[in-house]
N, C-alpha and C positions, 0 to 999 in steps of 0.2 A: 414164254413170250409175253411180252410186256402190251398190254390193255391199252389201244389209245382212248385217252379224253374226250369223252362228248362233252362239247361247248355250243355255246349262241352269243352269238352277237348280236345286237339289239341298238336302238336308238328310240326314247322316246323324250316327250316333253313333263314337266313338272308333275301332268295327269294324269300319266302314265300310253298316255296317246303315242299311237306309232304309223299311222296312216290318216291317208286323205284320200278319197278316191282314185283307190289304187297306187298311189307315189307317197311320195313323203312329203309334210307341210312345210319343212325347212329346209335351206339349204344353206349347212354349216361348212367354211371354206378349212378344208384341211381333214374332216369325217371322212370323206373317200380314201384319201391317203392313209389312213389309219385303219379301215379296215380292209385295204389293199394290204398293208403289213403282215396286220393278224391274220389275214388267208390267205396270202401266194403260198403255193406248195400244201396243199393241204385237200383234204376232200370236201365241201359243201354240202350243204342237203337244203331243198328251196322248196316250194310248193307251185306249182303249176300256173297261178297266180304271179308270185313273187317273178319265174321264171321271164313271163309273157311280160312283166314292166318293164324287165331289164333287156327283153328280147335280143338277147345272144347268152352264148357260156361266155362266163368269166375267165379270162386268158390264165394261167398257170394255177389254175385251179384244176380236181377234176370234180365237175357239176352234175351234182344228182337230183334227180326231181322227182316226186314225190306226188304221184295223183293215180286218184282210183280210177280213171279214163284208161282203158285198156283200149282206145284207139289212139289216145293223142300220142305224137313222137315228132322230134328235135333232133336236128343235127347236132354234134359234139355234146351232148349231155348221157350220161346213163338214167334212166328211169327205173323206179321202184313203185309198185303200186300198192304199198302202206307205210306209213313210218319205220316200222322194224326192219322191213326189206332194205331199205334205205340206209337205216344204222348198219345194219349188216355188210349192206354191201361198202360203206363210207370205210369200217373198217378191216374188211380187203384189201380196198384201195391202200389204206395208212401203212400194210403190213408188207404189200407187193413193190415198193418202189425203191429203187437202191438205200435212199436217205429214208427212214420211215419216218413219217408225220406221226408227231406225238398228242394231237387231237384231230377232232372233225369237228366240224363248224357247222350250224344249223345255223341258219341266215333268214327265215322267214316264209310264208307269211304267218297271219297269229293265229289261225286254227294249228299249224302245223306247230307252231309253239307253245300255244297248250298244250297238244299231245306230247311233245319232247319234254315239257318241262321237267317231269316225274325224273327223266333220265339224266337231265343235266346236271355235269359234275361243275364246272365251268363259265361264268356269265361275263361277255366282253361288252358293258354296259355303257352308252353315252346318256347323260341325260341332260336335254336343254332347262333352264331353268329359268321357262316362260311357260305359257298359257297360249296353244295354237289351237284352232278348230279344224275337225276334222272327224272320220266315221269309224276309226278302229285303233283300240286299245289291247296295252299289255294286259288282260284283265287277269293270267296265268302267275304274274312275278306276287312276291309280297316278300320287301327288303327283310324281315325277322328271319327266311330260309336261309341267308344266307350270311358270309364273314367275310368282310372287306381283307382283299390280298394288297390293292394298290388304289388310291384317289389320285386322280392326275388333272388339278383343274386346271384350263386355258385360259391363258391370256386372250382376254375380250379384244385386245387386235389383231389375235390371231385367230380367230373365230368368228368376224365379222361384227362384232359389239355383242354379240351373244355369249351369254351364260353358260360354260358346257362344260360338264366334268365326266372323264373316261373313266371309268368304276371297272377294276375288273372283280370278280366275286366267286366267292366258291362256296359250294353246301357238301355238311360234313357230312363222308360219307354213309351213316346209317340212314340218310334221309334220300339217299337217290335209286329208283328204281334202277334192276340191272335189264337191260336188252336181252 
């Protein structure tokens, strides 16, 4: 039985910055379509945090969350109350579904991608290439882990005049912890 992919998806700025109180500091015209792509059909794993910005499951996804709150609970999402539960249960989800999803997607927030980082085989990386203020950073990445699969940078009118280039990235695998 074939092993799905743990990936993340990620957007940060030039400083590796990926939030602002609670949301994100930019809003690049075209980044949601793109990571609407990368994750319809596929399982999520989000942090309780990430969960409450977006306040709902994301539609053809299936949405898992990820908090040590053994009271909190969400319509339409499954919950997992550690990262492994989580990976575990994502890939259930990948293996039960007629078509089986060939990764799972780890979406956020950045404790929770610290902790995944060790397991990620996969990085769907945007990075704006400015300088935003803001309170939380990828401080988990460092580009040396990993080997460029594909650079896909935007046309600055299609992007809002912003700088932005869709990285996707992989680390080989003797360097990724297994779940």
């Amino acid at each position: 039985m074939h092993q799905p992919v743990v990936a993340m998806m990620m957007a940060m700025d030039k400083n590796r910055l990926i939030g602002k109180e609670g949301g994100m500091p930019w809003h690049v015209p075209g980044e949601l379509a793109y990571f609407k792509r990368i994750t319809t059909g596929k399982p999520i794993i989000m942090g309780r945090k990430t969960f409450d910005s977006i306040g709902k499951p994301l539609p053809g996804r299936t949405n898992i969350v990820a908090t040590r709150d053994t009271e909190w609970h969400a319509d339409g999402v499954l919950i997992a109350h550690d990262l492994d539960a989580a990976v575990r249960m994502a890939k259930e989800v990948c293996e039960a579904v007629a078509t089986p999803a060939d990764e799972l997607v780890v979406i956020g927030g950045a404790g929770l991608c610290r902790d995944a980082m060790p397991l990620t085989q996969r990085l769907y990386l945007t990075v704006i290439d400015h300088a935003y203020e803001g309170d939380t950073w990828l401080d988990s990445f460092a580009w040396d882990q990993w080997t460029v699969v594909s650079e896909d940078v935007q046309d600055p009118e299609s992007t809002g005049g912003l700088p932005v280039t869709y990285w996707v990235l992989e680390k080989p695998s003797e360097s990724v912890t297994t779940a």
